[in-house]
C-alpha positions in Angstrom: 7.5 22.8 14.8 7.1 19.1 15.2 7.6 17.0 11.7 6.3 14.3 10.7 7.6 10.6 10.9 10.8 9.9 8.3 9.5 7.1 6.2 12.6 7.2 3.0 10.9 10.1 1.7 14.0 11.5 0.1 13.8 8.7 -2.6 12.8 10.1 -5.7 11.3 6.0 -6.2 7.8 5.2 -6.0 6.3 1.6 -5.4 3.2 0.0 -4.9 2.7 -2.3 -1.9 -0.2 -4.9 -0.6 -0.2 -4.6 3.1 -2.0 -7.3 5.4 -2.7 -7.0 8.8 -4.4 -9.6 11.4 -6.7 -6.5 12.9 -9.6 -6.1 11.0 -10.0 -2.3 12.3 -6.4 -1.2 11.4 -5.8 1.7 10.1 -2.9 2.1 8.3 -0.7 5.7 8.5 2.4 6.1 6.4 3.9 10.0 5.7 4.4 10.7 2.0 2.2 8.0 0.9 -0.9 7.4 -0.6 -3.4 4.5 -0.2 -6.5 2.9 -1.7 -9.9 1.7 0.2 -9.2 -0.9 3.1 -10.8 -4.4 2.2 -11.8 -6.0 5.9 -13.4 -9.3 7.2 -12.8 -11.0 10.6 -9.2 -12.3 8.8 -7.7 -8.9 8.8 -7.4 -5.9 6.6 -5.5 -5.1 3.5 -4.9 -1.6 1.2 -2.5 -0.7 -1.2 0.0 1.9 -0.5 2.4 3.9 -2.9 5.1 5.7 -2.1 9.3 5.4 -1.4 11.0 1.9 -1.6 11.0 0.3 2.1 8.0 1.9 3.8 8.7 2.5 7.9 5.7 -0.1 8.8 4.3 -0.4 12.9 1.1 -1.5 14.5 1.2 -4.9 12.8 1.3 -4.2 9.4 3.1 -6.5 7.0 3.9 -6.1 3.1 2.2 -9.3 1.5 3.4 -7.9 -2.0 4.0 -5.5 -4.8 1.8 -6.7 -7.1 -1.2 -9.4 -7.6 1.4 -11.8 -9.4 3.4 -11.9 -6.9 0.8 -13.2 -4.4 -1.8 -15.1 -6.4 1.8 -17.4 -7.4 3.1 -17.9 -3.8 0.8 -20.4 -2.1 0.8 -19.0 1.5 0.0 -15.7 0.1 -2.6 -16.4 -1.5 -4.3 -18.2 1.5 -3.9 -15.4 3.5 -5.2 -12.5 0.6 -8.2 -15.3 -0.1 -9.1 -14.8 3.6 -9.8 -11.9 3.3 -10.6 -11.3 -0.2 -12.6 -14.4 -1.5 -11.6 -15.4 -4.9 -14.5 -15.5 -7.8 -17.2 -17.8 -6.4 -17.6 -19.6 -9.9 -14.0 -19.7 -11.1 -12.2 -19.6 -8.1 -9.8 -17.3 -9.3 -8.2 -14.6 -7.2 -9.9 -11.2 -7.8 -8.2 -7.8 -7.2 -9.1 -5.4 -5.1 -7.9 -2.5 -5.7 -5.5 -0.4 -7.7 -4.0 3.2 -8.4 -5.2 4.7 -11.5 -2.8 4.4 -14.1 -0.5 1.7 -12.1 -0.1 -1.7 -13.1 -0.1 -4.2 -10.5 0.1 -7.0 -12.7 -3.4 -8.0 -13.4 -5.9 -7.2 -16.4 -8.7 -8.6 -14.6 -10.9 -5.1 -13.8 -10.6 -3.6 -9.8 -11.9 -0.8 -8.4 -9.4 2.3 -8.9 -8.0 5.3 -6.4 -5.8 8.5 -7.8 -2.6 8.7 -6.0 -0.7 12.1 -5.7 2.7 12.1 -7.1 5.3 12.0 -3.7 7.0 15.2 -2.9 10.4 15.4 -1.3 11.1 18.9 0.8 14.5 19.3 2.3 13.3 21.2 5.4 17.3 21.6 6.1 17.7 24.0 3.1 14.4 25.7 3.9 15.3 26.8 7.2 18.3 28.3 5.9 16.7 30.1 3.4 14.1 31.7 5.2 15.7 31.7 8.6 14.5 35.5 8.9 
């Protein structure tokens, strides 16, 4: 039986993450967590994952955040999530795009909303011995 990928999944911790990447077609594939839509342009993608604390990330993936606040105050941040997701055209304000339902990510300001399963942990070690007949 080949498992998946270990990605902290014993960590009974859940966070919320804003991911950028440069390709606009990436796709982004993390065991044990959850994500919302994709937001793309010809500046790169970015989604928002959930799941344990220091997510395994490959294939050019970076964590731009944990929450709107934390970008839309960090100058560099921002330029790169206004790149790729153009602020308000009349107030210039950042806009979100995206959240988990029931999560705050540190903004009132209304965004288009994904359910996220809760994050199991299974020791597969203590399975096996269990049900080894």
């Amino acid at each position: 039986m080949k498992l998946p990928p270990i990605n902290s999944v014993n960590s009974k911790e859940t966070e919320n993450f804003i991911l950028f990447n440069r390709d606009r077609s990436a796709i982004i594939n993390l065991y044990g967590y959850c994500n919302t839509n994709y937001v793309r342009n010809n500046k790169g993608t970015m989604v928002i994952v959930r799941g344990a604390p220091d997510p395994n990330l490959t294939g050019g993936w970076s964590i731009l955040g944990q929450d709107y606040k934390e970008i839309w105050t960090n100058s560099e941040k921002l330029k790169i999530y206004n790149r790729v997701f153009p602020p308000d055209s009349t107030s210039g304000e950042p806009l979100p795009f995206g959240a988990f339902a029931g999560i705050d990510l540190k903004t009132n300001k209304a965004s288009p909303t994904t359910r996220c399963a809760d994050c199991l942990s299974i020791n597969i070690k203590d399975y096996k011995e269990r049900y080894k007949n």
